[in-house]
PDB file of N, CA, C and O in Angstrom:
ATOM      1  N   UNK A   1      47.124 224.676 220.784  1.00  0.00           N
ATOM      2  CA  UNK A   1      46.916 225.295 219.483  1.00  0.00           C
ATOM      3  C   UNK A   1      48.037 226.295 219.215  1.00  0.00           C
ATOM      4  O   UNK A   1      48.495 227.127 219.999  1.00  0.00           O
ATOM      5  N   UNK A   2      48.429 226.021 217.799  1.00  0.00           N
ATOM      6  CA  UNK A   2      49.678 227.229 217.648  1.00  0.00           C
ATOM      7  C   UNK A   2      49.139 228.164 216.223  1.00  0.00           C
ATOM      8  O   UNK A   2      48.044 228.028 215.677  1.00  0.00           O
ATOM      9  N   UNK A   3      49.779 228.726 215.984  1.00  0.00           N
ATOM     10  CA  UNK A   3      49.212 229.491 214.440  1.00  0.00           C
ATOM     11  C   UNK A   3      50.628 229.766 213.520  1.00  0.00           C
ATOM     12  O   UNK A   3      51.572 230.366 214.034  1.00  0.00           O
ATOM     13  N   UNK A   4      50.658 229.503 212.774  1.00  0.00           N
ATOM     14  CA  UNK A   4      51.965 229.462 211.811  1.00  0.00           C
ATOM     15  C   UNK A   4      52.002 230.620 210.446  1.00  0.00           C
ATOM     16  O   UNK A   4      51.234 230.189 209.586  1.00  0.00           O
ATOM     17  N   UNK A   5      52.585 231.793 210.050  1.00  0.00           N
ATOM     18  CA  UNK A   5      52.477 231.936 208.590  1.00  0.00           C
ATOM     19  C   UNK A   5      53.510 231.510 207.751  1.00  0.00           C
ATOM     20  O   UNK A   5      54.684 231.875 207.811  1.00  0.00           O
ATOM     21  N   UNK A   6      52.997 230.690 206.939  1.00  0.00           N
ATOM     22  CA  UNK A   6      54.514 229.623 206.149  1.00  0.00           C
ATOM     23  C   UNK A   6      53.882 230.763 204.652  1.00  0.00           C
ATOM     24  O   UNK A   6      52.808 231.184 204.221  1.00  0.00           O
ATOM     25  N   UNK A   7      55.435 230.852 204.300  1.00  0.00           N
ATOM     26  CA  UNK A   7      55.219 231.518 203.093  1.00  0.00           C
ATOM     27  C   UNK A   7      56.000 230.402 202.422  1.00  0.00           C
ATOM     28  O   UNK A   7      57.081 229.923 202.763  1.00  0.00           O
ATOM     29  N   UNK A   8      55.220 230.090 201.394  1.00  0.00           N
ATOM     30  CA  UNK A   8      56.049 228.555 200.061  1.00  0.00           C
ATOM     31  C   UNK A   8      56.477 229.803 198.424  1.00  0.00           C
ATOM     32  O   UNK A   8      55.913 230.684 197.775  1.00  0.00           O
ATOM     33  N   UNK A   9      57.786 229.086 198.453  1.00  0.00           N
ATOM     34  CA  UNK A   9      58.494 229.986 197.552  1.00  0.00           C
ATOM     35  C   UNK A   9      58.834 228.875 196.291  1.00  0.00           C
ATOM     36  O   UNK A   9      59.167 227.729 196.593  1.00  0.00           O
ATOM     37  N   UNK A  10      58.755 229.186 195.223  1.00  0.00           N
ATOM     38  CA  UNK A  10      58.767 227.917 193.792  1.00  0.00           C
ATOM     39  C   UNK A  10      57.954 228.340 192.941  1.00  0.00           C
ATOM     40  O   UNK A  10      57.602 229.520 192.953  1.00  0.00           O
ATOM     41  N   UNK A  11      57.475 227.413 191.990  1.00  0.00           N
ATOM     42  CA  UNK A  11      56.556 227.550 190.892  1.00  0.00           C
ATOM     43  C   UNK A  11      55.384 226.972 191.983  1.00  0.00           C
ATOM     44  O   UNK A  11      55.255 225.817 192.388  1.00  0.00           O
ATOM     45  N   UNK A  12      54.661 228.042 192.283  1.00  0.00           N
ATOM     46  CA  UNK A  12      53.396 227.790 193.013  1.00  0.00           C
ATOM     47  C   UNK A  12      51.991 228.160 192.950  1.00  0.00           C
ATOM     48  O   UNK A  12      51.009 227.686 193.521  1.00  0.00           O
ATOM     49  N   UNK A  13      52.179 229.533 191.761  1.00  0.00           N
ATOM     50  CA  UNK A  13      50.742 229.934 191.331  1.00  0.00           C
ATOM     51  C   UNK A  13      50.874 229.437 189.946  1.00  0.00           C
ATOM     52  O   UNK A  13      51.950 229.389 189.349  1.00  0.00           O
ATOM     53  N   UNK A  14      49.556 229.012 189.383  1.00  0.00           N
ATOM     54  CA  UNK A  14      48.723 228.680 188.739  1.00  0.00           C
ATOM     55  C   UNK A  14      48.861 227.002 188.323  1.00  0.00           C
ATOM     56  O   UNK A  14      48.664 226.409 187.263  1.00  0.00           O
ATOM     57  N   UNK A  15      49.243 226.602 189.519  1.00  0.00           N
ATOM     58  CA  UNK A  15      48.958 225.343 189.964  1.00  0.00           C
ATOM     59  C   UNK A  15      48.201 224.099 190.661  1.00  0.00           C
ATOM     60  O   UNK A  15      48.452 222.895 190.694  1.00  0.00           O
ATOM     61  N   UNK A  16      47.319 224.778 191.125  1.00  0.00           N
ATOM     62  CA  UNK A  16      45.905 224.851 192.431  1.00  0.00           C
ATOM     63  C   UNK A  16      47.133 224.487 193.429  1.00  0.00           C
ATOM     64  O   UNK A  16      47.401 223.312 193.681  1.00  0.00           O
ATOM     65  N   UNK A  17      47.779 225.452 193.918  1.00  0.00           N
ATOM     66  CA  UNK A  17      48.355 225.099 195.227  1.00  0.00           C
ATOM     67  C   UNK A  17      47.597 225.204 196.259  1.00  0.00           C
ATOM     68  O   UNK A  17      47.509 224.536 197.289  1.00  0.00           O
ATOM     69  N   UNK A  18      46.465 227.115 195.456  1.00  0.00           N
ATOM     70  CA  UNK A  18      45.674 227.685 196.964  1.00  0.00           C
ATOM     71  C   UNK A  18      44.476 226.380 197.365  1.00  0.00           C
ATOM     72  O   UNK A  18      44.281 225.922 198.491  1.00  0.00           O
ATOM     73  N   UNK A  19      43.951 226.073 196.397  1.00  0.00           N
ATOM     74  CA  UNK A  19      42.859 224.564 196.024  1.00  0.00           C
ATOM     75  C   UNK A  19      43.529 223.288 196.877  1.00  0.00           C
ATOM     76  O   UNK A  19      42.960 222.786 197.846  1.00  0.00           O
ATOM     77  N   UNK A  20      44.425 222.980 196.526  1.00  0.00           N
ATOM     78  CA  UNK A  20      45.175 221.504 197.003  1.00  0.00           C
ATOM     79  C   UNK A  20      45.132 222.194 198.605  1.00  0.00           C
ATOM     80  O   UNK A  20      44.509 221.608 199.491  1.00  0.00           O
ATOM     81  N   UNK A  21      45.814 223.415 198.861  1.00  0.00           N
ATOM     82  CA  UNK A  21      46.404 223.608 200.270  1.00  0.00           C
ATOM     83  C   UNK A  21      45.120 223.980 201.197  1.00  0.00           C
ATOM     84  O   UNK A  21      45.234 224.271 202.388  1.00  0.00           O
ATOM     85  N   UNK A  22      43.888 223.933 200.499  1.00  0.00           N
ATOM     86  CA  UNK A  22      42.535 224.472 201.342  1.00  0.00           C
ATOM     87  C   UNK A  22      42.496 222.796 201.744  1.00  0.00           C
ATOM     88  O   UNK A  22      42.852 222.291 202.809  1.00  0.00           O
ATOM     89  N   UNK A  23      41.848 221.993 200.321  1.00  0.00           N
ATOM     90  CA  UNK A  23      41.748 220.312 200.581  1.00  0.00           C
ATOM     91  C   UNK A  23      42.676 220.077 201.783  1.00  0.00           C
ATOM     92  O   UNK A  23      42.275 220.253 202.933  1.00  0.00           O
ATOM     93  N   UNK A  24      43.701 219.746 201.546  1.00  0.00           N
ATOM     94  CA  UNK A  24      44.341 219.411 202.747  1.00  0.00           C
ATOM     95  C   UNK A  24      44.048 220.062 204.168  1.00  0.00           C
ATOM     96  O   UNK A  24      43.959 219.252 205.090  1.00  0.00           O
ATOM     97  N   UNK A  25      43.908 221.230 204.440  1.00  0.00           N
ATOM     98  CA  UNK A  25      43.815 221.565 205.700  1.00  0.00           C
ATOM     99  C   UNK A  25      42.407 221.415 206.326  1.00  0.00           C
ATOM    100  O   UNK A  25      42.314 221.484 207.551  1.00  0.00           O
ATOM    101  N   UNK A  26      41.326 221.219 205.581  1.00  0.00           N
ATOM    102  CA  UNK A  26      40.051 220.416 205.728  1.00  0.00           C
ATOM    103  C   UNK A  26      40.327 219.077 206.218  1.00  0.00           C
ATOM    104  O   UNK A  26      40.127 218.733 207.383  1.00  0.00           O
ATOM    105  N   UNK A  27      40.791 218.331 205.303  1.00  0.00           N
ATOM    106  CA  UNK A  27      41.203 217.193 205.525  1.00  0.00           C
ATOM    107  C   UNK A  27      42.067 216.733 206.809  1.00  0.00           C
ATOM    108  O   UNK A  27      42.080 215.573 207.221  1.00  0.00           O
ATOM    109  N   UNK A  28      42.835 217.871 207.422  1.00  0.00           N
ATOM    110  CA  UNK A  28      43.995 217.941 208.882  1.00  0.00           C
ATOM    111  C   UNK A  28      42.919 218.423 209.903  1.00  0.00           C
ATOM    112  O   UNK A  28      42.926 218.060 211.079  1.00  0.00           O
ATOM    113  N   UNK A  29      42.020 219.245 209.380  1.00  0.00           N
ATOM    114  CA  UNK A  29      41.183 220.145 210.519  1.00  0.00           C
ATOM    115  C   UNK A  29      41.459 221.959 210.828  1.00  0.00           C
ATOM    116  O   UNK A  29      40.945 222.839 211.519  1.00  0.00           O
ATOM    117  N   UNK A  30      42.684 221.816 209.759  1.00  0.00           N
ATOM    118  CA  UNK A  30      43.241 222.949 210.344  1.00  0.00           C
ATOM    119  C   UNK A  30      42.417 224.295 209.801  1.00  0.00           C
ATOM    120  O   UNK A  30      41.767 224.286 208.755  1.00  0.00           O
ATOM    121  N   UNK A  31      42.524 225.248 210.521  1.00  0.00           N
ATOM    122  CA  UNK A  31      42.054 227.121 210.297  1.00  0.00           C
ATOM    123  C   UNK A  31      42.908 227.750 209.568  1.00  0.00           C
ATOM    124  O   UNK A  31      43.985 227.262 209.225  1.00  0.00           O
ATOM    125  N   UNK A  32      42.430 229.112 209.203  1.00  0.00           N
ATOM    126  CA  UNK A  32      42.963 229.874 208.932  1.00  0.00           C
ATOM    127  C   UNK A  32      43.102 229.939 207.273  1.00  0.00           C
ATOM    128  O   UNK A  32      42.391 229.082 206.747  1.00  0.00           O
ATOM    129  N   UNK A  33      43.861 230.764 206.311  1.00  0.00           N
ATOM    130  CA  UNK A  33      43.956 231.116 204.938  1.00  0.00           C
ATOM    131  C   UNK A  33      45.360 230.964 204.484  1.00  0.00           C
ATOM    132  O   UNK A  33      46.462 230.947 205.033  1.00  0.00           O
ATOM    133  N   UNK A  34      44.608 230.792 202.483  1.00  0.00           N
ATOM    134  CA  UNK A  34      45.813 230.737 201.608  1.00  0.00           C
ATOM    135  C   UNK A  34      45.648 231.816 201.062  1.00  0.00           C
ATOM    136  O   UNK A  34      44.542 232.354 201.082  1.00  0.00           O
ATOM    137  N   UNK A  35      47.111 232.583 200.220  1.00  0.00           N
ATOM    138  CA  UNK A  35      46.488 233.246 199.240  1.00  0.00           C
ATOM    139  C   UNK A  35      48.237 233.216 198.468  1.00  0.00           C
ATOM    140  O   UNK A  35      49.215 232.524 198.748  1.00  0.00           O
ATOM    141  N   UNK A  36      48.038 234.249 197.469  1.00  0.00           N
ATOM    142  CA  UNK A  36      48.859 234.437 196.311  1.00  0.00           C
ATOM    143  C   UNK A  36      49.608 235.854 197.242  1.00  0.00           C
ATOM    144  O   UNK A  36      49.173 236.664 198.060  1.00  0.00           O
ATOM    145  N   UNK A  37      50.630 235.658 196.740  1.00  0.00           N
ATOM    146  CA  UNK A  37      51.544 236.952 196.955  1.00  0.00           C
ATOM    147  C   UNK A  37      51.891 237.644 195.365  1.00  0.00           C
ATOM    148  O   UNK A  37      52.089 237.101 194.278  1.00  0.00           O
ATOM    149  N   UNK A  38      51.865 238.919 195.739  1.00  0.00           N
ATOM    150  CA  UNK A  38      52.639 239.633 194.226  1.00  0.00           C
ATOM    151  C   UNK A  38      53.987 238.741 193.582  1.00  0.00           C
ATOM    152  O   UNK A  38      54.123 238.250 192.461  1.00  0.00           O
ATOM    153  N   UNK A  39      54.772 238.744 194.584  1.00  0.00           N
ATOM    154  CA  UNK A  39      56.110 238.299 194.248  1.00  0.00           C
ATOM    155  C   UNK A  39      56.357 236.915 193.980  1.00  0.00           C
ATOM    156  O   UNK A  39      57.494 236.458 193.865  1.00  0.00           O
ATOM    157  N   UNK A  40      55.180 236.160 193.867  1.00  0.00           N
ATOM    158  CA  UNK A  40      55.048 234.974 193.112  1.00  0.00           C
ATOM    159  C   UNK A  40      54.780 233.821 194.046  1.00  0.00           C
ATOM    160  O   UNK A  40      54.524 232.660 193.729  1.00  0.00           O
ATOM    161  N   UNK A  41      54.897 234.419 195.437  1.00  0.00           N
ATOM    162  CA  UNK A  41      54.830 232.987 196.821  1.00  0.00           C
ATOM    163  C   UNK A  41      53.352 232.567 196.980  1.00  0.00           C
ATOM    164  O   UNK A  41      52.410 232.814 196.228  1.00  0.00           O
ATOM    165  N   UNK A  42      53.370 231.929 198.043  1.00  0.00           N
ATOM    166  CA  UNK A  42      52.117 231.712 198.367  1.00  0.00           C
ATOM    167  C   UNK A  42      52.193 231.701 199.908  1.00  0.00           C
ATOM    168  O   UNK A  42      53.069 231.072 200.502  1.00  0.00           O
ATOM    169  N   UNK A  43      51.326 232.357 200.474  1.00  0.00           N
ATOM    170  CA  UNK A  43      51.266 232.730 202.446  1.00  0.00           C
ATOM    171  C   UNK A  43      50.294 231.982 202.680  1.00  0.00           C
ATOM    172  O   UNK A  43      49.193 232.183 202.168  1.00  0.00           O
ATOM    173  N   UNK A  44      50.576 230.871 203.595  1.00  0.00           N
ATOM    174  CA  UNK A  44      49.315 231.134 204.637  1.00  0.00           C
ATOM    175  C   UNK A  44      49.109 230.761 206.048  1.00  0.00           C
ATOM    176  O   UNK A  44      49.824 229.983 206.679  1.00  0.00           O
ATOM    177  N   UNK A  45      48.383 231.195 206.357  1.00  0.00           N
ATOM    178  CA  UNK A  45      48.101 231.301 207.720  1.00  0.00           C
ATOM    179  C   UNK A  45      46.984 230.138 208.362  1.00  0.00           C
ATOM    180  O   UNK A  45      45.796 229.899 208.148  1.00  0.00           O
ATOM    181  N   UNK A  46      48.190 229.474 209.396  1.00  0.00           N
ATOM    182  CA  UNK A  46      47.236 228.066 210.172  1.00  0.00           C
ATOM    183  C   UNK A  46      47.417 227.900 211.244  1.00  0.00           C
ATOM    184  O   UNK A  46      48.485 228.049 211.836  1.00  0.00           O
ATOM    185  N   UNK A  47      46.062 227.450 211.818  1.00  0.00           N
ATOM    186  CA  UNK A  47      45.970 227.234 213.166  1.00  0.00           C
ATOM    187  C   UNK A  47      45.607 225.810 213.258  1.00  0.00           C
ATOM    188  O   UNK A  47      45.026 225.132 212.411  1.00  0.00           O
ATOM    189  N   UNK A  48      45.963 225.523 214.215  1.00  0.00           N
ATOM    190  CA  UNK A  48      46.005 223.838 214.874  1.00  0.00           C
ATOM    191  C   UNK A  48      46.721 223.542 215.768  1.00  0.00           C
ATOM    192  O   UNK A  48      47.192 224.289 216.626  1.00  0.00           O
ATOM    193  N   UNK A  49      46.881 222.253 215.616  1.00  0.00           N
ATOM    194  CA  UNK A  49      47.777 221.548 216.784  1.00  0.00           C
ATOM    195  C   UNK A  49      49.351 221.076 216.043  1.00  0.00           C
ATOM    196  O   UNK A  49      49.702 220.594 214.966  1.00  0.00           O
ATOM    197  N   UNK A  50      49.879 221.434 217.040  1.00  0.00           N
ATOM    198  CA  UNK A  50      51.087 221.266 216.332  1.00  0.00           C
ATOM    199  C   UNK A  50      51.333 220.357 215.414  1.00  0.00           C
ATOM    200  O   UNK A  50      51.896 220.607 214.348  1.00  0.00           O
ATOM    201  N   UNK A  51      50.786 218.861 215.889  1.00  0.00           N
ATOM    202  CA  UNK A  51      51.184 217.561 215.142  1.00  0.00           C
ATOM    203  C   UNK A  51      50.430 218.303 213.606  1.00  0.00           C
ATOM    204  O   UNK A  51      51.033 218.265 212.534  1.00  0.00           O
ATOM    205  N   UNK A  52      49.483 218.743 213.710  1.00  0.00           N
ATOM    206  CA  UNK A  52      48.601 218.965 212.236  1.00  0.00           C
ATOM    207  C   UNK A  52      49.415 220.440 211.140  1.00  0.00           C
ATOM    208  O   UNK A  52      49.567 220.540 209.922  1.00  0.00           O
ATOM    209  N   UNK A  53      49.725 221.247 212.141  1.00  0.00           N
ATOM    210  CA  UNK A  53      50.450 222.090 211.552  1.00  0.00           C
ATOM    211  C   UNK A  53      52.162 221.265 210.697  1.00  0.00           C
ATOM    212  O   UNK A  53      52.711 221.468 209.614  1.00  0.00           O
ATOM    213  N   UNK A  54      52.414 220.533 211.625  1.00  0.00           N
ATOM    214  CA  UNK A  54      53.752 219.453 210.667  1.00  0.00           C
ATOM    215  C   UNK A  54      53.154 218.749 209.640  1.00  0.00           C
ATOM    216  O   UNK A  54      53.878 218.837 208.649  1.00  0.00           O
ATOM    217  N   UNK A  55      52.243 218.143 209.437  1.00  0.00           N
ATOM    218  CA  UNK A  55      51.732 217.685 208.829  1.00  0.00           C
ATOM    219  C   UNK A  55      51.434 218.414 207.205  1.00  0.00           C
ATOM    220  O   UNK A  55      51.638 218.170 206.016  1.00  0.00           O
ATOM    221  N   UNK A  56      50.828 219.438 208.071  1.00  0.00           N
ATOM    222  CA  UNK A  56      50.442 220.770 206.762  1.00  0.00           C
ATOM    223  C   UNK A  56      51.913 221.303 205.949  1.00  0.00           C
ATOM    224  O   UNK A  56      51.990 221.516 204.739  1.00  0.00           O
ATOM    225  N   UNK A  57      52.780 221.419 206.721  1.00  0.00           N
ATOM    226  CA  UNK A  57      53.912 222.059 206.322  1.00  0.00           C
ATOM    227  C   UNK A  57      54.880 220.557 205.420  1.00  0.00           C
ATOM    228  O   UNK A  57      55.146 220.557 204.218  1.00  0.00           O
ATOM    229  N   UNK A  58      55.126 219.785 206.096  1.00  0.00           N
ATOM    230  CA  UNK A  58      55.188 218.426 205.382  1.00  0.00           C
ATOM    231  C   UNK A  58      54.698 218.453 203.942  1.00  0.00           C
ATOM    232  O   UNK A  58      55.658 218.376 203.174  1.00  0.00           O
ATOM    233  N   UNK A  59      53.620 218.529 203.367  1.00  0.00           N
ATOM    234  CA  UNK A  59      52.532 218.907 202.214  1.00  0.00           C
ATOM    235  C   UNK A  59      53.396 219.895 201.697  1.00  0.00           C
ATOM    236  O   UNK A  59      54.286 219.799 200.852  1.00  0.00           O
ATOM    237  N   UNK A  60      52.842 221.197 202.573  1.00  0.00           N
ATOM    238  CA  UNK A  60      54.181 222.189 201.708  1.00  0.00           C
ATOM    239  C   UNK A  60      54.977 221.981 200.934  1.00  0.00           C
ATOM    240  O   UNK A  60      55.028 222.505 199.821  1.00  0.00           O
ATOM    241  N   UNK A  61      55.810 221.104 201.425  1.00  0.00           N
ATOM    242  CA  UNK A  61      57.209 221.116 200.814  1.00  0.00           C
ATOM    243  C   UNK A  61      57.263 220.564 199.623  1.00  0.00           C
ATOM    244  O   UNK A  61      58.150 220.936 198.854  1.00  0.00           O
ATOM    245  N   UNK A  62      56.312 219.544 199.214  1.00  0.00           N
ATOM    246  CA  UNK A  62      55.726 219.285 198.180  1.00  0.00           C
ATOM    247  C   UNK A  62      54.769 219.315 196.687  1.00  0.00           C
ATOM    248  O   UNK A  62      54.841 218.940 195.517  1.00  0.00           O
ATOM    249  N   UNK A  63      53.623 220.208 197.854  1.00  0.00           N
ATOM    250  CA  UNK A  63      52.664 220.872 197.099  1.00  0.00           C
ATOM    251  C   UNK A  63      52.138 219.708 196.121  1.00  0.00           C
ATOM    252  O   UNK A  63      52.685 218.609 196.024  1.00  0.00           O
ATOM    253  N   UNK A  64      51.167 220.052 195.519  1.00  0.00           N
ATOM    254  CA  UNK A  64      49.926 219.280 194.551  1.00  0.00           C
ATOM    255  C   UNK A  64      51.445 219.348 192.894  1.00  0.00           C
ATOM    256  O   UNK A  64      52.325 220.133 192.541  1.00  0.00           O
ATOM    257  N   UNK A  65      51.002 218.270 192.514  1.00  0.00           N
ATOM    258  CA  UNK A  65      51.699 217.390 191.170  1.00  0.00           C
ATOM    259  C   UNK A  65      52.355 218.328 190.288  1.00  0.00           C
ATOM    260  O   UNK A  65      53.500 218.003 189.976  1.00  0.00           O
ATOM    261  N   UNK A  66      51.701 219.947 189.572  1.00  0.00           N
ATOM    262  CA  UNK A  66      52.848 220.211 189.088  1.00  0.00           C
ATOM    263  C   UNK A  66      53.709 221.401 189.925  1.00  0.00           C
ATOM    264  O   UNK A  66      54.731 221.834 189.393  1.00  0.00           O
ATOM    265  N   UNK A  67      53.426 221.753 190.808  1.00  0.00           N
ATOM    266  CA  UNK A  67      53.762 223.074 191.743  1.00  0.00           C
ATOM    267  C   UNK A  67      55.710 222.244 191.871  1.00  0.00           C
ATOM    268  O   UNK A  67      55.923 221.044 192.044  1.00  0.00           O
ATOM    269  N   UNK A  68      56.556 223.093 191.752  1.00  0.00           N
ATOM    270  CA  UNK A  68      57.973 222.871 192.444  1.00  0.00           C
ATOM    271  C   UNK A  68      58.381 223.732 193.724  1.00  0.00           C
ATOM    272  O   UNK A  68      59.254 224.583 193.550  1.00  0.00           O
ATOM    273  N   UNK A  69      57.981 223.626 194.641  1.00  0.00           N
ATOM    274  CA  UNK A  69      58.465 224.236 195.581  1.00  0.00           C
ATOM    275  C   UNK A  69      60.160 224.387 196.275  1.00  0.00           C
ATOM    276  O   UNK A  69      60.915 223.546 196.762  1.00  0.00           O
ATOM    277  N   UNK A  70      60.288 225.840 196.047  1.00  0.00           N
ATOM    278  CA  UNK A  70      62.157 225.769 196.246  1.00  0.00           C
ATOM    279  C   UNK A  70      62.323 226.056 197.735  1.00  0.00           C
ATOM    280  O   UNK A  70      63.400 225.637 198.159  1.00  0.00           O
ATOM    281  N   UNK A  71      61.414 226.763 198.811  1.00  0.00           N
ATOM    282  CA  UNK A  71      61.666 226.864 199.685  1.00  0.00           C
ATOM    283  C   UNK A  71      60.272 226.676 200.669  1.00  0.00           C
ATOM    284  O   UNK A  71      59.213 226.193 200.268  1.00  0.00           O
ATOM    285  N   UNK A  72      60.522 227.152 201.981  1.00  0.00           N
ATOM    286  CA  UNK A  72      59.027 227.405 202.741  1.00  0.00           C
ATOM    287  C   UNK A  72      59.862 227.986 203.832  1.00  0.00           C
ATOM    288  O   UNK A  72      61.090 227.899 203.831  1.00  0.00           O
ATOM    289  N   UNK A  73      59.254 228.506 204.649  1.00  0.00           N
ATOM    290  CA  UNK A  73      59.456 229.521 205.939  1.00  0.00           C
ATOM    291  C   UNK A  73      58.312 229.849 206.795  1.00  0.00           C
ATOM    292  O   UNK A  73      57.278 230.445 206.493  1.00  0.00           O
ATOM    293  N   UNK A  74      58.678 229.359 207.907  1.00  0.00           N
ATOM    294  CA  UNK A  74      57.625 229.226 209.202  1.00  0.00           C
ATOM    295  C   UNK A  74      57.383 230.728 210.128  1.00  0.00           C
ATOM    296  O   UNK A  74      58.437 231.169 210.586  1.00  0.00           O
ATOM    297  N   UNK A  75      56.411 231.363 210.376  1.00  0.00           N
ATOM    298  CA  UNK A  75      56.903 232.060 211.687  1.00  0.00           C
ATOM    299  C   UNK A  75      55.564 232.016 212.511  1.00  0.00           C
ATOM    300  O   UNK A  75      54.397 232.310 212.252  1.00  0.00           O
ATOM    301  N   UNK A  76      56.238 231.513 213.636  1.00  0.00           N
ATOM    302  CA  UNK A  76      54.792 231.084 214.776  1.00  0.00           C
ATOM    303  C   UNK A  76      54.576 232.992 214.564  1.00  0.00           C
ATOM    304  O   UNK A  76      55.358 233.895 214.267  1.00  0.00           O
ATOM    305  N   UNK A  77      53.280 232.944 214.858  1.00  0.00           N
ATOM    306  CA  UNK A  77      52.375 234.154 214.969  1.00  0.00           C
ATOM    307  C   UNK A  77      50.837 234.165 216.380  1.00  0.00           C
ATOM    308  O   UNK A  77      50.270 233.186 216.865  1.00  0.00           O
ATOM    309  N   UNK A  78      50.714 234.912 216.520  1.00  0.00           N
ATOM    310  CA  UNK A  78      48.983 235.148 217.960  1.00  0.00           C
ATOM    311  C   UNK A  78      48.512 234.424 217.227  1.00  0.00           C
ATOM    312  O   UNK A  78      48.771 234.172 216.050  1.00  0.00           O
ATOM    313  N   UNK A  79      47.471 233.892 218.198  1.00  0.00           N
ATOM    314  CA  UNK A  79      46.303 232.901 217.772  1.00  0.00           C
ATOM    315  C   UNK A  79      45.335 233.715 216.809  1.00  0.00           C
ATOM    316  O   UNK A  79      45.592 234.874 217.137  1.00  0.00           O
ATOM    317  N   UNK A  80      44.517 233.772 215.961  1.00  0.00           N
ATOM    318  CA  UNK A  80      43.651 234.351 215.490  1.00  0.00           C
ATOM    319  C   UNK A  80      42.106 233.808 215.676  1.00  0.00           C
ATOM    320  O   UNK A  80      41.073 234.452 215.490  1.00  0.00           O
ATOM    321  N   UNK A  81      42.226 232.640 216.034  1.00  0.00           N
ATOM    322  CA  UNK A  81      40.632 231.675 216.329  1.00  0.00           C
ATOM    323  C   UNK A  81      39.888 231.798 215.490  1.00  0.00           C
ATOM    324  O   UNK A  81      38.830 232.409 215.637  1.00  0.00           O
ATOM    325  N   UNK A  82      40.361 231.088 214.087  1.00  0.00           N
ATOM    326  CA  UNK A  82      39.770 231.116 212.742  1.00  0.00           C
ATOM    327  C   UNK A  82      38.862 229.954 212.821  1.00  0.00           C
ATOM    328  O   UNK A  82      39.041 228.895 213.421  1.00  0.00           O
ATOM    329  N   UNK A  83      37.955 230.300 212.180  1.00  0.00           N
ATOM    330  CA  UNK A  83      37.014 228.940 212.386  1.00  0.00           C
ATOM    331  C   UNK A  83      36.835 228.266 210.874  1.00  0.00           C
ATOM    332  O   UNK A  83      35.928 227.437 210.800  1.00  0.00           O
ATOM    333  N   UNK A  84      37.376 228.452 210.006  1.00  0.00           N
ATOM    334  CA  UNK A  84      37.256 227.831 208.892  1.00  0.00           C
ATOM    335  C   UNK A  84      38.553 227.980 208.037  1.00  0.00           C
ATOM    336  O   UNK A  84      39.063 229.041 208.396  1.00  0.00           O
ATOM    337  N   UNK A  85      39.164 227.516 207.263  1.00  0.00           N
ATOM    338  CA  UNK A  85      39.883 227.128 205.844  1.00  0.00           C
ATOM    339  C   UNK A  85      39.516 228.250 204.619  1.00  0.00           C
ATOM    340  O   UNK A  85      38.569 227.969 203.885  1.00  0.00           O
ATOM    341  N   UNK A  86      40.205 229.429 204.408  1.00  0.00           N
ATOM    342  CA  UNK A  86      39.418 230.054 203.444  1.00  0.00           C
ATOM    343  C   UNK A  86      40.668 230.008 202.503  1.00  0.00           C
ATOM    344  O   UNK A  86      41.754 229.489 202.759  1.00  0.00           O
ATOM    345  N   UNK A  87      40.245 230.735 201.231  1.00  0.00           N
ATOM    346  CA  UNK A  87      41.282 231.142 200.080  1.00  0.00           C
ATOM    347  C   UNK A  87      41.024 232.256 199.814  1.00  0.00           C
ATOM    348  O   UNK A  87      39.899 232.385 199.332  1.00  0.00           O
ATOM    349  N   UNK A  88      41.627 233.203 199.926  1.00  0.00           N
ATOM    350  CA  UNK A  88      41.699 234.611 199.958  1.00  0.00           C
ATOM    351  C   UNK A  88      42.072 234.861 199.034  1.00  0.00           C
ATOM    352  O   UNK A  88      42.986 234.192 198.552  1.00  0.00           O
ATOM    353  N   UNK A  89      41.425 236.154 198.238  1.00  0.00           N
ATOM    354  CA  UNK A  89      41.961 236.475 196.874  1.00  0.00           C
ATOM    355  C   UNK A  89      42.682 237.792 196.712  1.00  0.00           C
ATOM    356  O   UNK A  89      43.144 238.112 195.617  1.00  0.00           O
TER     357      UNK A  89
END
């Protein structure tokens, strides 16, 4: 298990990125939260297995239909032993 905070940089709020990026990590298995940043990004924080964390970040780079994502940025972080997918407001 690793824990990642990827911050996604683009047109990413008011897109359901935090919505699409919960679905998906349900869908991977993965822990941990999305949320909105002031400065327009979106953070979040996941735990899994590596293969699922690529997976998640993969998605990232993409994001849900109208989101444009210009960048993303990884930094492994401590485990936190999240037991659920939340969206933080």
């Amino acid at each position: 298990m690793v824990c990642y905070q990827i911050r996604v940089v683009g047109k990413v709020q008011g897109v359901f990125y935090r919505a699409s990026t919960k679905t998906v990590a349900d869908e991977l298995g993965v822990k941990g939260w999305v949320k909105n940043e002031l400065d327009g990004s979106v953070l979040i924080e996941a735990e899994g297995t590596k293969d699922k964390l690529i997976d998640l970040m993969a998605w990232c780079k993409k994001g849900p239909l109208h989101a444009k994502v210009d960048s993303i940025e990884r930094t492994e972080v401590d485990l936190k032993h999240h037991n659920v997918f939340l969206i933080r407001h």
